[in-house]
C-alpha positions as CSV (number, residue, x, y, z in Angstrom):
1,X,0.0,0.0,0.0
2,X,1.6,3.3,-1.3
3,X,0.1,7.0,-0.9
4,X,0.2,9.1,-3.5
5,X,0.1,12.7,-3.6
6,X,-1.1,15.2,-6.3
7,X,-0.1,18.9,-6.4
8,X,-2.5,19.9,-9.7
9,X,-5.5,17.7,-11.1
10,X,-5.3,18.7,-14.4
11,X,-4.9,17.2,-18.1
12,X,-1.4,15.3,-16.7
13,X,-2.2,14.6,-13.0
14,X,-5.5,13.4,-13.9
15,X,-4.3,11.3,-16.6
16,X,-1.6,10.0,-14.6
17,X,-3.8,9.3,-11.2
18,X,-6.2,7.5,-13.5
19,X,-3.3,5.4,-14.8
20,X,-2.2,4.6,-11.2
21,X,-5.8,3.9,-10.2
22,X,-5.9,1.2,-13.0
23,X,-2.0,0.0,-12.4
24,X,-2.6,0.1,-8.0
25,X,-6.4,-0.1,-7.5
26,X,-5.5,-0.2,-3.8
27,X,-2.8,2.5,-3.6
28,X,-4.4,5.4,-1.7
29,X,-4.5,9.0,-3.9
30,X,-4.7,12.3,-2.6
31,X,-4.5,15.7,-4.0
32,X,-4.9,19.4,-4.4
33,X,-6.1,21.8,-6.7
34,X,-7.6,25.1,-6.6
35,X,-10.1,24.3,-9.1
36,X,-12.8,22.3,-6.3
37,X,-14.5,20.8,-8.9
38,X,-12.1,19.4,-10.6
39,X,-11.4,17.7,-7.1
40,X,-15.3,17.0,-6.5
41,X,-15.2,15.1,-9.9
42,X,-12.3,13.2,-9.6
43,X,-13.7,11.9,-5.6
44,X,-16.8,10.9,-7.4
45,X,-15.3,8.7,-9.9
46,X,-13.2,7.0,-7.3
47,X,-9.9,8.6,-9.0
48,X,-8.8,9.7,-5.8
49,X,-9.6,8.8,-2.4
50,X,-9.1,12.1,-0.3
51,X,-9.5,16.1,-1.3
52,X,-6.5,17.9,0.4
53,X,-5.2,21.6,0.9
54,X,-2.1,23.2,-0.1
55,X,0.0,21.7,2.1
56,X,-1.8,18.9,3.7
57,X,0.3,16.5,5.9
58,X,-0.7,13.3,3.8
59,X,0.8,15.2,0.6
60,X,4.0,15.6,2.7
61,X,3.9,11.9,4.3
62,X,3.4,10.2,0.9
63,X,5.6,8.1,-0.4
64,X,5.1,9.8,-3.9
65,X,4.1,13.5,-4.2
66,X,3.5,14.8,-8.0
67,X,4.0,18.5,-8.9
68,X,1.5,18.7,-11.6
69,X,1.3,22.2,-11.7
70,X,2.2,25.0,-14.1
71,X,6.3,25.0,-13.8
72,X,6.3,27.9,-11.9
73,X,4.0,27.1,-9.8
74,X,5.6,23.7,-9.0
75,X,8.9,25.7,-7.7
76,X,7.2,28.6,-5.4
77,X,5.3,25.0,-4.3
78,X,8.9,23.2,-3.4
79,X,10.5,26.2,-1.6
80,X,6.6,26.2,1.1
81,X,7.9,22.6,2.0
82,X,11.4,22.6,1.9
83,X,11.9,20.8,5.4
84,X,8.3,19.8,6.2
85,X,8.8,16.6,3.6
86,X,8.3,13.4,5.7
87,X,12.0,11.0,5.1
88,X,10.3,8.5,3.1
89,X,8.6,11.4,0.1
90,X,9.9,11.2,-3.0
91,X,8.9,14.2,-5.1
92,X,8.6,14.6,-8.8
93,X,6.8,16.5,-11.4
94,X,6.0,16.2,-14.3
95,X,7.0,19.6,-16.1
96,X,8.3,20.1,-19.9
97,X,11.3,22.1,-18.6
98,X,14.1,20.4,-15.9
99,X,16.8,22.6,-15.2
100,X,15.3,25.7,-13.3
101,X,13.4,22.8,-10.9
102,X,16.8,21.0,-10.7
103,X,18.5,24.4,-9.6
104,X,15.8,25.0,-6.8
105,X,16.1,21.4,-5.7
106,X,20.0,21.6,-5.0
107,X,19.5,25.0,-3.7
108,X,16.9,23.6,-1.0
109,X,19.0,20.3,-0.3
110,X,16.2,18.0,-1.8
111,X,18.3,16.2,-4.0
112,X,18.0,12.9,-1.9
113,X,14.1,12.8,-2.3
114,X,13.8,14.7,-5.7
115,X,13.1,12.7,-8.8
116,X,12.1,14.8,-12.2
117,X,10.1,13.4,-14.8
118,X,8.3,14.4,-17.9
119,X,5.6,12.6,-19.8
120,X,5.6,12.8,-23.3
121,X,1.9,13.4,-23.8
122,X,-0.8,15.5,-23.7
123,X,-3.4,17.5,-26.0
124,X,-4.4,20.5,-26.9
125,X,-7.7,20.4,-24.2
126,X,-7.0,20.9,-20.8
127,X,-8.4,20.2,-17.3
128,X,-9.1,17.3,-15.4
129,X,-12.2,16.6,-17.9
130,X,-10.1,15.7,-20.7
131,X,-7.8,13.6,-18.5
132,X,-7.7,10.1,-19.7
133,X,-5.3,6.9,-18.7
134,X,-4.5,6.0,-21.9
135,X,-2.5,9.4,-22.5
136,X,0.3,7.8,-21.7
137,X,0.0,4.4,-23.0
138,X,3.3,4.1,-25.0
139,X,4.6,7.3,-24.7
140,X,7.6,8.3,-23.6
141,X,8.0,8.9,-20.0
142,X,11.6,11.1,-19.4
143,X,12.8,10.7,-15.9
144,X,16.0,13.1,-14.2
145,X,17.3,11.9,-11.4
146,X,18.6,14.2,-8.7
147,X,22.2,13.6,-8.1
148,X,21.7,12.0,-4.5
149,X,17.9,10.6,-5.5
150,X,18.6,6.7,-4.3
151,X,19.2,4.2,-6.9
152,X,16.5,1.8,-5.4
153,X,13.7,4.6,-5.2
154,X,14.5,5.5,-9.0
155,X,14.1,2.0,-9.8
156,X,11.1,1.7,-8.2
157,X,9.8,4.8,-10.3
158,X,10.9,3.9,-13.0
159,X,8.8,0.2,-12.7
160,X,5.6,2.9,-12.0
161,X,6.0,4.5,-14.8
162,X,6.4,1.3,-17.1
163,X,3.4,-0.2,-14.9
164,X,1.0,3.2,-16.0
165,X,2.1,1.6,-20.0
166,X,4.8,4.7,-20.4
167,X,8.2,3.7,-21.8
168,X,10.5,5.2,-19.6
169,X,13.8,7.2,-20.5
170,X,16.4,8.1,-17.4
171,X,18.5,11.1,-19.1
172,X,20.1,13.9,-17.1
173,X,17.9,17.5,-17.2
174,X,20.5,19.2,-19.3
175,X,19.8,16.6,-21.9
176,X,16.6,17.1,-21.0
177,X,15.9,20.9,-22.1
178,X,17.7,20.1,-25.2
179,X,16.0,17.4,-26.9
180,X,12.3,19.0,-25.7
181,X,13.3,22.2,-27.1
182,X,13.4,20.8,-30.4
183,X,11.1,18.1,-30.6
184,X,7.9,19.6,-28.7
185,X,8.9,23.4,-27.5
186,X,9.8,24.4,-30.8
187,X,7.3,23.0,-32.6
188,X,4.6,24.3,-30.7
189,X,5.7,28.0,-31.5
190,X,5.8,27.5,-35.2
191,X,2.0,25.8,-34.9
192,X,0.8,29.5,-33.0
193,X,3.1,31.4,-35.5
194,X,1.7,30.0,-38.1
195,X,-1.7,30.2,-37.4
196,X,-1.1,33.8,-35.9
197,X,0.2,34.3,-39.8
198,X,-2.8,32.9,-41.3
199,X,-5.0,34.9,-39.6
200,X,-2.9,38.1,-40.3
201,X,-3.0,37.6,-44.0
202,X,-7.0,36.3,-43.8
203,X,-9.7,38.8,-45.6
204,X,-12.7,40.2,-44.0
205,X,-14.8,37.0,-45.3
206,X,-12.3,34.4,-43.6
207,X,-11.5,32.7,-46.7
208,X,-8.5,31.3,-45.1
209,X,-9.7,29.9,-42.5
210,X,-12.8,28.9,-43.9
211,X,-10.7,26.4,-46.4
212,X,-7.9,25.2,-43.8
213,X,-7.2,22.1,-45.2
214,X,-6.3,18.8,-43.4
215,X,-2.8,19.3,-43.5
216,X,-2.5,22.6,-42.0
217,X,-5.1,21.8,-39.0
218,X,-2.7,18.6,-38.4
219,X,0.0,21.0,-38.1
220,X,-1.1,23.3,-36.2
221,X,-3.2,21.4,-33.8
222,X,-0.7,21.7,-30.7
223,X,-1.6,26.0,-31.1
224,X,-4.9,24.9,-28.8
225,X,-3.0,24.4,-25.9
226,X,-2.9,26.5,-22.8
227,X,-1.4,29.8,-23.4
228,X,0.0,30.0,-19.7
229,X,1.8,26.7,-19.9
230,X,3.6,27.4,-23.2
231,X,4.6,30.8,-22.1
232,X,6.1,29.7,-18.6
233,X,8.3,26.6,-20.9
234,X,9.7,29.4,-23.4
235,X,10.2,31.7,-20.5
236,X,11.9,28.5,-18.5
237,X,13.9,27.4,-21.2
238,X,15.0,30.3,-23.0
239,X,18.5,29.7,-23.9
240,X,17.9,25.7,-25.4
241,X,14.9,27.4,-27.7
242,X,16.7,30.5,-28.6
243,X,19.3,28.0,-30.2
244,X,16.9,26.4,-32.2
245,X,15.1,29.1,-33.0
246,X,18.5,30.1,-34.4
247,X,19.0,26.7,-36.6
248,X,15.5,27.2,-37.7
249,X,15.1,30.8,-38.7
250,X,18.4,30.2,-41.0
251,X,17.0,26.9,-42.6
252,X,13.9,29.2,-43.7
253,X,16.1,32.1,-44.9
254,X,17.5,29.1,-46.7
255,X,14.7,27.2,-48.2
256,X,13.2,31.2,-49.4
257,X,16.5,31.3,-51.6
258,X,16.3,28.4,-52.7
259,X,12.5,29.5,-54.5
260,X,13.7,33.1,-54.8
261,X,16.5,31.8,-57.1
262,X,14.4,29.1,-58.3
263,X,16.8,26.1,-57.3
264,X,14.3,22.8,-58.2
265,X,17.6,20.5,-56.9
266,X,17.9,21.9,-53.6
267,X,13.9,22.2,-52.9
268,X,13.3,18.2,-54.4
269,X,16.1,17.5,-51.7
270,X,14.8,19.2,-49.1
271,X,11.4,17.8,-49.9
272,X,13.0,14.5,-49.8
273,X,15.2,14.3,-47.1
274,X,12.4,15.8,-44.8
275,X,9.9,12.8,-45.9
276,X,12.9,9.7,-45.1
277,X,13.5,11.2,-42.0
278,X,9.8,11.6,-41.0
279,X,9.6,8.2,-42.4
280,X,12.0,6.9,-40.3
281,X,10.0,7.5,-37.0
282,X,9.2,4.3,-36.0
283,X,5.0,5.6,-35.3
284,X,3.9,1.9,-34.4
285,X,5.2,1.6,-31.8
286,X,8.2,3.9,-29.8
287,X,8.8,6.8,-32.0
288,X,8.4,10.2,-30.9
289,X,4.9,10.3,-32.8
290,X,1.9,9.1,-31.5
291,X,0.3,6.6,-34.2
292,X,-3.1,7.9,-34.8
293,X,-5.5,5.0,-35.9
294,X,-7.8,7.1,-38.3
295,X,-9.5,5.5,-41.5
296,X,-11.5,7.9,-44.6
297,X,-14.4,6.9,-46.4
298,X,-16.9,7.9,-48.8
299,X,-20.6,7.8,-47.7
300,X,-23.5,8.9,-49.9
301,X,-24.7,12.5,-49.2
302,X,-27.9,12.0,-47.8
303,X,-29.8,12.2,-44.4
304,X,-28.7,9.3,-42.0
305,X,-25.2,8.6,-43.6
306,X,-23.2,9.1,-40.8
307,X,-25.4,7.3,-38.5
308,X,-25.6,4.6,-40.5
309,X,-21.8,4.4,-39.9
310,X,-21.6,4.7,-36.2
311,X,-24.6,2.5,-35.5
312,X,-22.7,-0.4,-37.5
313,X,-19.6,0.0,-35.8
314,X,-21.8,-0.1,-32.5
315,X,-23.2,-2.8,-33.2
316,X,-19.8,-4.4,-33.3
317,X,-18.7,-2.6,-30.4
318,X,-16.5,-0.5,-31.7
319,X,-15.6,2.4,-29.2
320,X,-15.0,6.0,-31.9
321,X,-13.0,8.6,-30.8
322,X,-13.4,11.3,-33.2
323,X,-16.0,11.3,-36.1
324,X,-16.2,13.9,-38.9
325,X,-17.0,15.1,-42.4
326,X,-13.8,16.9,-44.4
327,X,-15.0,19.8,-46.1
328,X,-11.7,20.3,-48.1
329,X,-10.4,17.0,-49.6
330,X,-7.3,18.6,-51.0
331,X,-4.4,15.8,-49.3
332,X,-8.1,13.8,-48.5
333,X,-9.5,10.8,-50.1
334,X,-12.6,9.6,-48.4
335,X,-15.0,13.0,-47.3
336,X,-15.6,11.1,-43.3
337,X,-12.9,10.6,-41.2
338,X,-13.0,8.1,-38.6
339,X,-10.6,8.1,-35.3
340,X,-10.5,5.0,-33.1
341,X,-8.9,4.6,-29.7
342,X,-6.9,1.7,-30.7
343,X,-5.5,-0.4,-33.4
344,X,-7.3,-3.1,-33.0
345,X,-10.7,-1.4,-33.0
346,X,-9.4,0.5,-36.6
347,X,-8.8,-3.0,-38.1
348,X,-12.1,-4.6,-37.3
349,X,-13.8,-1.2,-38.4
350,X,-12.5,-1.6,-41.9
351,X,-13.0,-5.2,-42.3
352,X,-16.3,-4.7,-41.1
353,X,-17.2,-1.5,-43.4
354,X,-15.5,-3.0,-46.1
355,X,-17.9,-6.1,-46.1
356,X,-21.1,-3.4,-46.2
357,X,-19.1,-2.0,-49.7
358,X,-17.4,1.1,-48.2
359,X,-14.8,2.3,-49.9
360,X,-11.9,2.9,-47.5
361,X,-8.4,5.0,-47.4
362,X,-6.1,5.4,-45.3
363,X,-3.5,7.7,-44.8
């Protein structure tokens, strides 16, 4: 019987205490949040098993207490307890930035009981009601060790983390800031930059935005996200996403000479060496993409289509995630687009729609 302690019931402490619910049915979890509902919610669904304040002593008796706040936050939170932590508490969060936590830690002396970590996973909602277990179902889950954390506590972690279906990754927070800054920090501020550009350059009757294909709301998806969280990461990690920035900025001033000059060679290679690379990314199973299990097909336009298609899928109980009609077909063949949960449920869904005589794509 463990105890674990939430600091933030959000998108990534709900998730993860409704992973450890599944993983530890009988572990006891406790945790705070200012937002009481969210708290209310979660004791009715038997997520948690006790409502706490700030800093309530079965936060800083349990034997694991996650920061699941906004990063910030998290580190005003660690300097309140510094010194009230029972012997036994490990502490980690679960922030997209390392080294600014790793600084406070050493400069409090919590490096024996301080371990950080950093799922890989998320959306673009937010809150406790989007939560959901399978976030982190074969994602990567980045762990950073204190320098004095204890080797069998990190082990012991680190077999949580597998048991909540995360793949775990034990690198140093230097490393840390690094990699993040390029494959998620970065990203996300060309997805708001680019949307911030489309709406500059939009007419009074939205044309833009009214014919956003598939491609570019793939892209810039991630630009939903919360605005206070993304600006307390670039604030956090300034100097790693400066430096990509950098790289960036003078891959675009190349790739606009290259069409300036018209230079086909150099824009096929790009082209090309962008799409091996991406191809590369082992999306099955532990790349650094999520595989999406999506199918497209063509359904007659007429009333009770679509229903048609769920209620034969539901029949077979097959779970959908997403369901929707593509208005602009430009990089889309079938006009409904179909998300399942898992891979399984995709599979069955085409054989089984395939036998009524849809005609099915994938992408």
């Amino acid at each position: 019987m463990k105890t674990i302690g939430f600091i933030g019931l959000g998108l990534i402490g709900g998730s993860i205490a409704k992973a450890l619910r599944k993983y530890e049915p009988e572990w006891h979890l406790v945790a705070y949040d200012p937002d009481r509902e969210s708290l209310a919610d979660a004791l009715s669904k038997k997520v948690i098993d006790g409502v706490c304040e700030e800093e309530d002593a079965r936060l800083l008796n349990a034997d694991y207490l996650f920061l699941c706040a906004p990063v910030q936050y998290n580190i005003a939170y660690l300097e309140k307890v510094a010194g009230k932590l029972s012997p036994g508490c490990i502490v980690t969060d679960v922030g997209s930035v390392k080294g600014n936590i790793h600084d406070k830690v050493a400069e409090l002396g919590l490096q024996s009981c301080f371990i950080g970590g950093h799922p890989m996973a998320g959306s673009e909602k937010s809150g406790f009601i989007s939560s959901n277990e399978r976030i982190l179902e074969n994602a990567y889950y980045m762990i950073t060790p204190a320098e004095e954390a204890p080797l069998p506590r990190i082990t012991e972690f680190t077999d949580i983390v597998r048991g909540m279906g995360a793949i775990p990754m034990v690198i140093t927070a230097e490393e840390h800031d690094f990699i993040t800054a390029g494959v998620s920090h970065l990203p996300h501020i060309i997805a708001s930059a680019l949307v911030n550009l489309v709406s500059m350059l939009d007419n009074d009757a939205e044309y833009m935005k009214t014919i956003a294909a598939g491609g570019f709301r793939d892209i810039t998806r991630i630009a939903s996200s919360s605005p206070v969280m993304w600006q307390q990461i670039c604030l956090e990690n300034r100097s790693n996403i400066s430096n990509v920035l950098d790289d960036y900025i003078r891959l675009l001033i190349q790739i606009r000479y290259f069409i300036d000059t018209g230079d086909s060679d150099s824009l096929f290679n790009m082209f090309a060496d962008s799409r091996d690379y991406r191809d590369s990314i082992d999306v099955t199973d532990n790349g650094l993409l999520r595989r999406s299990f999506v199918l497209y097909l063509d359904i007659a336009d007429e009333a009770g289509g679509i229903a048609q298609v769920a209620t034969i899928l539901a029949l077979d109980n097959i779970s959908i995630k997403n369901i929707g009609i593509i208005h602009n077909r430009e990089f889309e063949q079938g006009v409904l687009k179909i998300e399942f949960y898992e891979e399984d449920a995709l599979e069955r869904a085409k054989a089984l729609l395939r036998r009524r005589n849809y005609d099915i794509y994938e992408r």
